[in-house]
mmCIF file of the N, C-alpha and C atoms, coordinates in Angstrom:
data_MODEL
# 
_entry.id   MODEL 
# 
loop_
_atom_site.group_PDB 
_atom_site.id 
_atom_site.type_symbol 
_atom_site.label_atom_id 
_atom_site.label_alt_id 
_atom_site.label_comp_id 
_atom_site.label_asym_id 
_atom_site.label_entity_id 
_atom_site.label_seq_id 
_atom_site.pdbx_PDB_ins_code 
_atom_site.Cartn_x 
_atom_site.Cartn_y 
_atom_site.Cartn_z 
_atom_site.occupancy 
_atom_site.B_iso_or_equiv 
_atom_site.pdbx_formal_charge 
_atom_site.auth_seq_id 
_atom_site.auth_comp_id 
_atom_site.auth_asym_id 
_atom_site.auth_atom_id 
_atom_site.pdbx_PDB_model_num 
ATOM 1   N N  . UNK A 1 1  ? -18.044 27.324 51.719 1.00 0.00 ? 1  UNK A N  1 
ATOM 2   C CA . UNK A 1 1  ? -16.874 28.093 52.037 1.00 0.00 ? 1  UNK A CA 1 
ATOM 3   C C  . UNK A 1 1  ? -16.543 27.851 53.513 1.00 0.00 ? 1  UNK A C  1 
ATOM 4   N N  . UNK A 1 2  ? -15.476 27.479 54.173 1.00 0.00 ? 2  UNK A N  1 
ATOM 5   C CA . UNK A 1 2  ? -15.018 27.302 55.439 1.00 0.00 ? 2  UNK A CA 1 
ATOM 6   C C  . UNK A 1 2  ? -14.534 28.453 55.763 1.00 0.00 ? 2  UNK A C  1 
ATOM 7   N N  . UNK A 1 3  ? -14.054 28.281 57.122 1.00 0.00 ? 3  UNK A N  1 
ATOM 8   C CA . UNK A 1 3  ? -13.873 29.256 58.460 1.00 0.00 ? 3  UNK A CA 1 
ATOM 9   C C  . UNK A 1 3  ? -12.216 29.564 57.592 1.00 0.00 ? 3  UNK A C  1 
ATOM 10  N N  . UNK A 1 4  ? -11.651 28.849 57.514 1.00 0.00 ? 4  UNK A N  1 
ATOM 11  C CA . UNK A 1 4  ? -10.159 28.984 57.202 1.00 0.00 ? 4  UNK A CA 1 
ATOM 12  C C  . UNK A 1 4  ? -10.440 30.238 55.586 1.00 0.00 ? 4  UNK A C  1 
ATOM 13  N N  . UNK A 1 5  ? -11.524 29.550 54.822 1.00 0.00 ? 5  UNK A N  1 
ATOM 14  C CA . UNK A 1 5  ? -11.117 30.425 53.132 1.00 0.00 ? 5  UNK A CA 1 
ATOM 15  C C  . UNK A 1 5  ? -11.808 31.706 53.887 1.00 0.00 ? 5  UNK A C  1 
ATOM 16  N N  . UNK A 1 6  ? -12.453 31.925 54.686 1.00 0.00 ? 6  UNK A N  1 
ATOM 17  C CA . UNK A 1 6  ? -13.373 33.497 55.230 1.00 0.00 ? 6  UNK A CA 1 
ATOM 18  C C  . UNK A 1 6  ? -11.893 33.798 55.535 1.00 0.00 ? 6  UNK A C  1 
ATOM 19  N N  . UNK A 1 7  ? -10.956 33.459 56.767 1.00 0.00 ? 7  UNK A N  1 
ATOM 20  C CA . UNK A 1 7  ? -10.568 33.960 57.450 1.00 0.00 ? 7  UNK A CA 1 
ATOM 21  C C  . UNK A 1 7  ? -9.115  34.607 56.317 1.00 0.00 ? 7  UNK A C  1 
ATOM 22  N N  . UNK A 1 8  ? -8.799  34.109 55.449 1.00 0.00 ? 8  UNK A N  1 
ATOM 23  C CA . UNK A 1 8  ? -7.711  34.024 54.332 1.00 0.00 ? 8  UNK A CA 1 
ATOM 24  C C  . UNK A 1 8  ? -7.822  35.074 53.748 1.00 0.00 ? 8  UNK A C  1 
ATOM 25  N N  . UNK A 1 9  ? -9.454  35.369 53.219 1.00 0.00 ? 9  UNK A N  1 
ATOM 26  C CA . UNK A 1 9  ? -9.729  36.041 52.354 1.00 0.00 ? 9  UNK A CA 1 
ATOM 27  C C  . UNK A 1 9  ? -9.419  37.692 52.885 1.00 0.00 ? 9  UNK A C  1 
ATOM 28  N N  . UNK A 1 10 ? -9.905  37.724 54.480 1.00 0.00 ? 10 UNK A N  1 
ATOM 29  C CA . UNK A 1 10 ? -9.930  38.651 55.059 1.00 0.00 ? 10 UNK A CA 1 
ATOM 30  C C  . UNK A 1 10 ? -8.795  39.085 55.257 1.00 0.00 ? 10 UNK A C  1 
ATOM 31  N N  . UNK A 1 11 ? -7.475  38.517 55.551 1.00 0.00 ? 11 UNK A N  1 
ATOM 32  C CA . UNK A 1 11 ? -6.138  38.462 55.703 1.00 0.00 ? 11 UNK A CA 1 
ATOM 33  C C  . UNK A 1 11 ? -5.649  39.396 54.249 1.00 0.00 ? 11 UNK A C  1 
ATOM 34  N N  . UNK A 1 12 ? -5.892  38.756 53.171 1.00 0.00 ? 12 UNK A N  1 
ATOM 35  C CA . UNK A 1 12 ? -5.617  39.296 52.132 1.00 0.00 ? 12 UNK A CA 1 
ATOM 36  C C  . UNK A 1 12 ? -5.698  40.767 51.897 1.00 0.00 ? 12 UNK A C  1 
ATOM 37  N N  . UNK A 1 13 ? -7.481  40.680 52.366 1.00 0.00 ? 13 UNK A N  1 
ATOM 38  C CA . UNK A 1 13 ? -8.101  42.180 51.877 1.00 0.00 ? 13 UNK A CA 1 
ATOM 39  C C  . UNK A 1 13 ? -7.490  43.012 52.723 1.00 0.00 ? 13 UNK A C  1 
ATOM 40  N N  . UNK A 1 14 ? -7.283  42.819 53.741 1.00 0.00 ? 14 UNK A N  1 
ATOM 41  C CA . UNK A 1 14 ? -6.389  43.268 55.040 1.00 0.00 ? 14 UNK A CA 1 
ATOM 42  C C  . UNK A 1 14 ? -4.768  43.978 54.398 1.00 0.00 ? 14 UNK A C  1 
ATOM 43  N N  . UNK A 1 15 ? -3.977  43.117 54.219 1.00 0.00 ? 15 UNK A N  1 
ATOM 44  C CA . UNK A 1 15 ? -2.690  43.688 53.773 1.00 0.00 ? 15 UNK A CA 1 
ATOM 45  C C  . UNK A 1 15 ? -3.207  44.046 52.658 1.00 0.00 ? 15 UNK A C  1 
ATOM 46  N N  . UNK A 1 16 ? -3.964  44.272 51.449 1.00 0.00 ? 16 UNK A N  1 
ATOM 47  C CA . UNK A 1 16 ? -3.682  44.964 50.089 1.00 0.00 ? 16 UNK A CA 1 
ATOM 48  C C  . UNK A 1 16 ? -4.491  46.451 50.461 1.00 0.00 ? 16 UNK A C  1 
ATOM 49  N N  . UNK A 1 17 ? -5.271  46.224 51.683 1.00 0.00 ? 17 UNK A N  1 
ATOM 50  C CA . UNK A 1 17 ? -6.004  47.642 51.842 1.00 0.00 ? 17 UNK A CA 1 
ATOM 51  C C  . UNK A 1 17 ? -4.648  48.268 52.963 1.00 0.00 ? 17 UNK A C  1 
ATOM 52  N N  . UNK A 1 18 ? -3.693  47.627 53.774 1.00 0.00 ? 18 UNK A N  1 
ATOM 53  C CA . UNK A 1 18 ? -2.590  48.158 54.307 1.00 0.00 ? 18 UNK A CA 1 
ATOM 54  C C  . UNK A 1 18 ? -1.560  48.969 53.128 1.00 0.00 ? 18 UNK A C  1 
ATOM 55  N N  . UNK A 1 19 ? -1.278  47.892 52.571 1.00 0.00 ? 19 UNK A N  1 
ATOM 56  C CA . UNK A 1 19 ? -0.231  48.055 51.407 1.00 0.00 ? 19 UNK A CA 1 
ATOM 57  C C  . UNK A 1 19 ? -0.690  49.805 50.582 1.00 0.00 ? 19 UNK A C  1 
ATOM 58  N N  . UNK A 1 20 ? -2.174  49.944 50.084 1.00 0.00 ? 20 UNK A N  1 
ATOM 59  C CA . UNK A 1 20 ? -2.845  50.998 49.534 1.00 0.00 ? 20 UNK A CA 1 
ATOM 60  C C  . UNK A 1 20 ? -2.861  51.869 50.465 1.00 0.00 ? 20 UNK A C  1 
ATOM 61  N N  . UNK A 1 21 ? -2.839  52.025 51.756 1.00 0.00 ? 21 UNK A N  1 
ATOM 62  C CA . UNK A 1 21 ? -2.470  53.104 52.611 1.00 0.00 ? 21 UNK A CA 1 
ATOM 63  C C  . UNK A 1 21 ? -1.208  53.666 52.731 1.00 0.00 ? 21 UNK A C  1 
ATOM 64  N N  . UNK A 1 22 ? -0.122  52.371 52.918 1.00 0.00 ? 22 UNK A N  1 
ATOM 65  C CA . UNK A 1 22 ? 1.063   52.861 53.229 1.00 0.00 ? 22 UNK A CA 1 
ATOM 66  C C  . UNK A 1 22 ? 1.839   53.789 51.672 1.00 0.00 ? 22 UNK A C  1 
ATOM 67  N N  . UNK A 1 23 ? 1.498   53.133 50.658 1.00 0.00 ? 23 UNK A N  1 
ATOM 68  C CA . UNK A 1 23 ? 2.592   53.036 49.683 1.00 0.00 ? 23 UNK A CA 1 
ATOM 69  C C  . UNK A 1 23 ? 1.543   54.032 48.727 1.00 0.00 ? 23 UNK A C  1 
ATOM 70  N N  . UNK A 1 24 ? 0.453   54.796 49.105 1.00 0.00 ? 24 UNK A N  1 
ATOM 71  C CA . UNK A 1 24 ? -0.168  54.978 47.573 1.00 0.00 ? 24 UNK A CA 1 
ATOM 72  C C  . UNK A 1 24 ? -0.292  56.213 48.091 1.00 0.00 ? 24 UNK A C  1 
ATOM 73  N N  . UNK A 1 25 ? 0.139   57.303 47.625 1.00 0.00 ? 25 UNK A N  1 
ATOM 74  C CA . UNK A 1 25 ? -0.047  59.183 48.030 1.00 0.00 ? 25 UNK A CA 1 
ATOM 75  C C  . UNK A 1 25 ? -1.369  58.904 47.657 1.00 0.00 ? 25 UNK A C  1 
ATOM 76  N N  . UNK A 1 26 ? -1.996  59.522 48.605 1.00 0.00 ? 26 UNK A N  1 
ATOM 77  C CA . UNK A 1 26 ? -3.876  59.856 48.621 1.00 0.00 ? 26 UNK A CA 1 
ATOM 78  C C  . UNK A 1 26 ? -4.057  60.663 49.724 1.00 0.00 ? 26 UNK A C  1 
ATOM 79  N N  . UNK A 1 27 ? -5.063  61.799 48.927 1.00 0.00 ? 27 UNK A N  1 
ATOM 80  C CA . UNK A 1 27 ? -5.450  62.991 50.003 1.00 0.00 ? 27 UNK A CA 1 
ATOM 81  C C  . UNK A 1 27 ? -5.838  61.965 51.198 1.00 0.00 ? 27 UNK A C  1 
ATOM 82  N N  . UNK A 1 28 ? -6.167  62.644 52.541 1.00 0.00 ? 28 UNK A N  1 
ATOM 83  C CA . UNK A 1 28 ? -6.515  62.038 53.608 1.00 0.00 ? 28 UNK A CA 1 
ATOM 84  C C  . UNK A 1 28 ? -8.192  62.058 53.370 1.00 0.00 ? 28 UNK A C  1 
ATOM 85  N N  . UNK A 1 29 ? -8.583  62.351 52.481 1.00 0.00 ? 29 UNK A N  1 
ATOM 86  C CA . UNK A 1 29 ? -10.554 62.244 51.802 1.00 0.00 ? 29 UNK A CA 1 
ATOM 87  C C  . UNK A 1 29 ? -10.646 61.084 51.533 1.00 0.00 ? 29 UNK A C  1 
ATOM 88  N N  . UNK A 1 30 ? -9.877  60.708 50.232 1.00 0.00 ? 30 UNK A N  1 
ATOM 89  C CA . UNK A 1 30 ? -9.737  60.074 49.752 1.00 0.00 ? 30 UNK A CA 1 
ATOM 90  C C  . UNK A 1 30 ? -9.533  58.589 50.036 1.00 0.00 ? 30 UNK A C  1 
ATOM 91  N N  . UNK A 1 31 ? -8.407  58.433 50.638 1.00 0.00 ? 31 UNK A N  1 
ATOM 92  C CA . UNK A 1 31 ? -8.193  57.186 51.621 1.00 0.00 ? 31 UNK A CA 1 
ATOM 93  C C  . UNK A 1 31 ? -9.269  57.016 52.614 1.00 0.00 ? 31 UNK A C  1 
ATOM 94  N N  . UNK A 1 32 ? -9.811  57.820 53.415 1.00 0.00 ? 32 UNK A N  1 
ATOM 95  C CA . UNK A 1 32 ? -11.219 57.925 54.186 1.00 0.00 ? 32 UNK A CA 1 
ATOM 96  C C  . UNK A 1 32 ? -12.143 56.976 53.558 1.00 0.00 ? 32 UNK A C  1 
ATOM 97  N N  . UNK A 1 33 ? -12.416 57.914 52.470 1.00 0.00 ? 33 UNK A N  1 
ATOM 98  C CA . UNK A 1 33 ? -13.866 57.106 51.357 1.00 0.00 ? 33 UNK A CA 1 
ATOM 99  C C  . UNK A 1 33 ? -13.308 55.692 51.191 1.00 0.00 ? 33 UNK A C  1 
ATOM 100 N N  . UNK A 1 34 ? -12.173 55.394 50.341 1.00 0.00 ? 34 UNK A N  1 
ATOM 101 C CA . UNK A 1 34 ? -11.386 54.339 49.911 1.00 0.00 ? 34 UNK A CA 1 
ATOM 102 C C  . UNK A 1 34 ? -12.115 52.851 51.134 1.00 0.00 ? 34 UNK A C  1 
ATOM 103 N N  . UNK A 1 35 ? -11.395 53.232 52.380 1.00 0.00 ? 35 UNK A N  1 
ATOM 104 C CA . UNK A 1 35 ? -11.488 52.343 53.461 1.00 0.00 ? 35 UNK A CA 1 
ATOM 105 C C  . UNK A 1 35 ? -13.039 52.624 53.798 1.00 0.00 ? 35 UNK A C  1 
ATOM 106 N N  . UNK A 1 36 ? -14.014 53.402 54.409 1.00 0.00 ? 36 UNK A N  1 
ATOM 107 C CA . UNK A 1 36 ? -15.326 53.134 53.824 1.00 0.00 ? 36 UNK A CA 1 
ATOM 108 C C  . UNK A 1 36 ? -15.752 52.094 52.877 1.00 0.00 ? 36 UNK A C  1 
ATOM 109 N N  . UNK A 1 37 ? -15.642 52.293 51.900 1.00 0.00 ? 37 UNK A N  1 
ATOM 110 C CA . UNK A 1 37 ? -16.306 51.415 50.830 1.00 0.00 ? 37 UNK A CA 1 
ATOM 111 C C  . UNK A 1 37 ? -15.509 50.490 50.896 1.00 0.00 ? 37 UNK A C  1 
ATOM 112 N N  . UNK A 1 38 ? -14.702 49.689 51.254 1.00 0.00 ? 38 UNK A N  1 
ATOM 113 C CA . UNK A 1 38 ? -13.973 48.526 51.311 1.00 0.00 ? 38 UNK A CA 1 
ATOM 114 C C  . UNK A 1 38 ? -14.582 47.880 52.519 1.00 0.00 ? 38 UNK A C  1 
ATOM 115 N N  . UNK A 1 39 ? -14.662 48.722 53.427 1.00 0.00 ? 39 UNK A N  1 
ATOM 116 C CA . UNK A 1 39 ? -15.318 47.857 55.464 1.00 0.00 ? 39 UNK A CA 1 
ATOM 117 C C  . UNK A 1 39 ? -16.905 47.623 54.430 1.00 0.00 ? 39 UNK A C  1 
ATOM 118 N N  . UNK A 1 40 ? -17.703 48.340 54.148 1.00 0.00 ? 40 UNK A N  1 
ATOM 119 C CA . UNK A 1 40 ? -19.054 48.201 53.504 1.00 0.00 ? 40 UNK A CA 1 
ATOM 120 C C  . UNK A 1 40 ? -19.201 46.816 53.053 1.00 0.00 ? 40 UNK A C  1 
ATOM 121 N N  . UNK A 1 41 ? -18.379 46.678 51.968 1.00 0.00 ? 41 UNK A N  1 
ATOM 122 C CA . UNK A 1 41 ? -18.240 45.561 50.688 1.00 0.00 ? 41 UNK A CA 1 
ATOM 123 C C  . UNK A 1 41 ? -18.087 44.584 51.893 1.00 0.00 ? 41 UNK A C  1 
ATOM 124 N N  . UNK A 1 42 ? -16.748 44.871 52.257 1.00 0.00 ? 42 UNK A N  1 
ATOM 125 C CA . UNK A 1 42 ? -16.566 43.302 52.878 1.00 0.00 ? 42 UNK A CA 1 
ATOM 126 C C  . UNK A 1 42 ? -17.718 43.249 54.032 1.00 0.00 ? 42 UNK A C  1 
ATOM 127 N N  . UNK A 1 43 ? -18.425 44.100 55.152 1.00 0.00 ? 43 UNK A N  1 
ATOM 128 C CA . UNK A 1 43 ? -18.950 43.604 56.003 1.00 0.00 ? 43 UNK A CA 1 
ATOM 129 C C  . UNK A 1 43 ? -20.109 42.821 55.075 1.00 0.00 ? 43 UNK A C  1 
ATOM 130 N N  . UNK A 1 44 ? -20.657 43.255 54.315 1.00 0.00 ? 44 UNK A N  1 
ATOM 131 C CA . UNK A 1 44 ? -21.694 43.103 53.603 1.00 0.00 ? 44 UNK A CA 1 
ATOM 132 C C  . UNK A 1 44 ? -21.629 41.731 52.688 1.00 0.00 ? 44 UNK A C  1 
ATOM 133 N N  . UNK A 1 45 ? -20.347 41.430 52.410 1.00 0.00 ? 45 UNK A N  1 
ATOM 134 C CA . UNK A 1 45 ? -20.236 39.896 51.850 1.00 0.00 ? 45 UNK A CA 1 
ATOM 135 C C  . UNK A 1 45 ? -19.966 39.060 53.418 1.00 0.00 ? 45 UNK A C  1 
ATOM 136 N N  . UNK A 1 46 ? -19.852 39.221 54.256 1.00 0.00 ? 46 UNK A N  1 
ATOM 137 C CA . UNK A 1 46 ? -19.381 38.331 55.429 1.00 0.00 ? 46 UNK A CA 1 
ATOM 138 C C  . UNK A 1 46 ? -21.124 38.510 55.903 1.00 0.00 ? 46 UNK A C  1 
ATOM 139 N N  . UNK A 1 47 ? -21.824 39.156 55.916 1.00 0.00 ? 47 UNK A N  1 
ATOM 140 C CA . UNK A 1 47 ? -23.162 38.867 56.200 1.00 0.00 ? 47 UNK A CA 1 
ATOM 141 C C  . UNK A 1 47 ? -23.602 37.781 55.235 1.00 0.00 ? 47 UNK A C  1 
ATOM 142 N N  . UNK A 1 48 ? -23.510 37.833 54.460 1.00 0.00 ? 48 UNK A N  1 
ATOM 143 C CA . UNK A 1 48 ? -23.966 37.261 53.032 1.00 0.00 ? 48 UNK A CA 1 
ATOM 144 C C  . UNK A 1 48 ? -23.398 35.874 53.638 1.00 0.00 ? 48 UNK A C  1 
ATOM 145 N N  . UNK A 1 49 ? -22.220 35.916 53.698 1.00 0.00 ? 49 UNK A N  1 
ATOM 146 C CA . UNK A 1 49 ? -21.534 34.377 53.507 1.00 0.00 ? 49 UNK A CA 1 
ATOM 147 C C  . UNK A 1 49 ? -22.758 33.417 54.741 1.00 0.00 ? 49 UNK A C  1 
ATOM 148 N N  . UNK A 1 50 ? -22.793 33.903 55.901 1.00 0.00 ? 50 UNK A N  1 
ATOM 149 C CA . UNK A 1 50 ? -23.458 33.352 57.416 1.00 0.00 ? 50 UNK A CA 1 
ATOM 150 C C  . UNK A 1 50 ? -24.720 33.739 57.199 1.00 0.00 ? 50 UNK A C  1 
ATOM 151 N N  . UNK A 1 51 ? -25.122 34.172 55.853 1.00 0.00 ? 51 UNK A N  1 
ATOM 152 C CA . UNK A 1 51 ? -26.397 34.190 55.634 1.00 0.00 ? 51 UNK A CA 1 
ATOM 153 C C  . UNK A 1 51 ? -27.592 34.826 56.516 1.00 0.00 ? 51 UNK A C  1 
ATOM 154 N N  . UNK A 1 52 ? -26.668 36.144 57.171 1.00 0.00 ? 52 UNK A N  1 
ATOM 155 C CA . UNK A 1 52 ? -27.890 36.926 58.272 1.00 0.00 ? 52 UNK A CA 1 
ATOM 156 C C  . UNK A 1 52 ? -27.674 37.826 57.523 1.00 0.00 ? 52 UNK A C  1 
ATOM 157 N N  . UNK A 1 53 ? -27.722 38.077 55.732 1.00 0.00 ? 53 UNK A N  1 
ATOM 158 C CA . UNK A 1 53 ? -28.167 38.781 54.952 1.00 0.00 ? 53 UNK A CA 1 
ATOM 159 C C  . UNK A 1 53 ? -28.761 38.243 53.472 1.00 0.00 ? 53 UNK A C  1 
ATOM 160 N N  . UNK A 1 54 ? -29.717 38.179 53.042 1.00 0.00 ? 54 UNK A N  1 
ATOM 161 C CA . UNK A 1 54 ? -30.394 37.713 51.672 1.00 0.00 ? 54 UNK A CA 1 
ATOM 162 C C  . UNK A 1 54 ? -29.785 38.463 50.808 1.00 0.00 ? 54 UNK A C  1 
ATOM 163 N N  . UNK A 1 55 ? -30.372 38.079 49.947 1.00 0.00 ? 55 UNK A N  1 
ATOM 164 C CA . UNK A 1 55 ? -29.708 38.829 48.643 1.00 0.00 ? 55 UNK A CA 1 
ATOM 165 C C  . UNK A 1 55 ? -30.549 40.302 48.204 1.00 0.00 ? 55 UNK A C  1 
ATOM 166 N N  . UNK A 1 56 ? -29.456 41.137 47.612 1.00 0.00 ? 56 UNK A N  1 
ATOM 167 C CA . UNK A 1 56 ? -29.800 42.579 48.484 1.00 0.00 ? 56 UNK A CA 1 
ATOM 168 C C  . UNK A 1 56 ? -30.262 42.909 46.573 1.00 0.00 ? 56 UNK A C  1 
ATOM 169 N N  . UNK A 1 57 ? -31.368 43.618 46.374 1.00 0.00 ? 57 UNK A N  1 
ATOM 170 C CA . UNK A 1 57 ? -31.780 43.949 44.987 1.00 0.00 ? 57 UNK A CA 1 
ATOM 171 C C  . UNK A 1 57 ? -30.714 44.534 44.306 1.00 0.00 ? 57 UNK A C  1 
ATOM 172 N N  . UNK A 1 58 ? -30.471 44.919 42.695 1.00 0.00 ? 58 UNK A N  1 
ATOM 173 C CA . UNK A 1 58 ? -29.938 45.904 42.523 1.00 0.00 ? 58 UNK A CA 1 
ATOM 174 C C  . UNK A 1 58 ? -28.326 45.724 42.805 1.00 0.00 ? 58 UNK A C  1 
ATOM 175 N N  . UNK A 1 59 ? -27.857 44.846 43.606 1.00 0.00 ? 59 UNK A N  1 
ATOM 176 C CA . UNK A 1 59 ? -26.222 44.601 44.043 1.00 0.00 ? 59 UNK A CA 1 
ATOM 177 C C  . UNK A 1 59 ? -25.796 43.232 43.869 1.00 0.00 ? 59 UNK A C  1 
ATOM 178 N N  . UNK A 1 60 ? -25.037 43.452 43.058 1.00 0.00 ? 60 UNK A N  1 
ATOM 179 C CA . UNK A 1 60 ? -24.598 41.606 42.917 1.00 0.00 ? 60 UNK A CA 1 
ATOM 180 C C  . UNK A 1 60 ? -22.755 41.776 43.459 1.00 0.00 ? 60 UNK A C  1 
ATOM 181 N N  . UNK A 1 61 ? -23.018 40.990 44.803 1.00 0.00 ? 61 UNK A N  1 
ATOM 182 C CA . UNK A 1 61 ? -21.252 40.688 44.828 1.00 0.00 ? 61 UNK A CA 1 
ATOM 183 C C  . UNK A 1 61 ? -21.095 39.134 44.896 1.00 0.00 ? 61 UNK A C  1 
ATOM 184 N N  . UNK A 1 62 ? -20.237 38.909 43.860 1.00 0.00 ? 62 UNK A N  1 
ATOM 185 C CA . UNK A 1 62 ? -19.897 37.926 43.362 1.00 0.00 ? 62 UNK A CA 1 
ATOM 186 C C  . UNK A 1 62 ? -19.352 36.357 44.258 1.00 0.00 ? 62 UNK A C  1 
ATOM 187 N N  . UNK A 1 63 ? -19.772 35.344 44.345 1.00 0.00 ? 63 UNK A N  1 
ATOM 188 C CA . UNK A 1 63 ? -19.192 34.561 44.898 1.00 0.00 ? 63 UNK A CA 1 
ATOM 189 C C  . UNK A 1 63 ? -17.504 34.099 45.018 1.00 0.00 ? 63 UNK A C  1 
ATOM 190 N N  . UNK A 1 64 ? -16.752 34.087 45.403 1.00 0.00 ? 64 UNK A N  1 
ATOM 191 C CA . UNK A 1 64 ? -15.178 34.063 45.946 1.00 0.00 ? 64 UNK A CA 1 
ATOM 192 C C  . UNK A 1 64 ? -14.874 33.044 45.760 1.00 0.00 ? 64 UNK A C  1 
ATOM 193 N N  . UNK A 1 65 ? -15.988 31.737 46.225 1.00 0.00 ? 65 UNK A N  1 
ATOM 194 C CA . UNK A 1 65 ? -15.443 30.601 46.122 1.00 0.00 ? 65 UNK A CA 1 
ATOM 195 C C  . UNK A 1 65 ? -16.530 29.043 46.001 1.00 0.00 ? 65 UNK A C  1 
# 
C-alpha cells in the first residue's frame, strides 16, 4: 500500500465522517461516541499499515488494499 492510497483513504474517511456530522441530526453523545470509534479504527489500522502494531487478538480489520 503506498503513501498516496494511505493518504486517499484518509481523505475519504475524512469527508464521509464530515458529511455524517454536518447533514445527520445526532444527539451531541452520540456524534461524540460516533467520532471516537472512527479516530480508534482508523488510528489503529494506520498503526497496522507501518507495522508499529501486530496483529491485535480477537480484532480483525480488514485489509483496504
Amino acid at each position: 500500500m503506498t503513501l498516496l492510497d494511505i493518504v486517499i483513504i484518509l481523505v475519504v474517511v475524512g469527508l464521509v465522517m464530515w458529511l455524517i456530522n454536518a447533514f445527520i441530526p445526532m444527539s451531541a453523545g452520540i456524534k461524540g461516541l460516533l467520532n471516537a470509534v472512527v479516530f480508534v479504527v482508523v488510528l489503529i489500522w494506520i498503526l497496522r499499515v507501518f507495522g508499529l502494531v501486530g496483529e491485535i487478538p480477537g480484532v480483525h480489520i480488514p485489509r483496504l488494499m
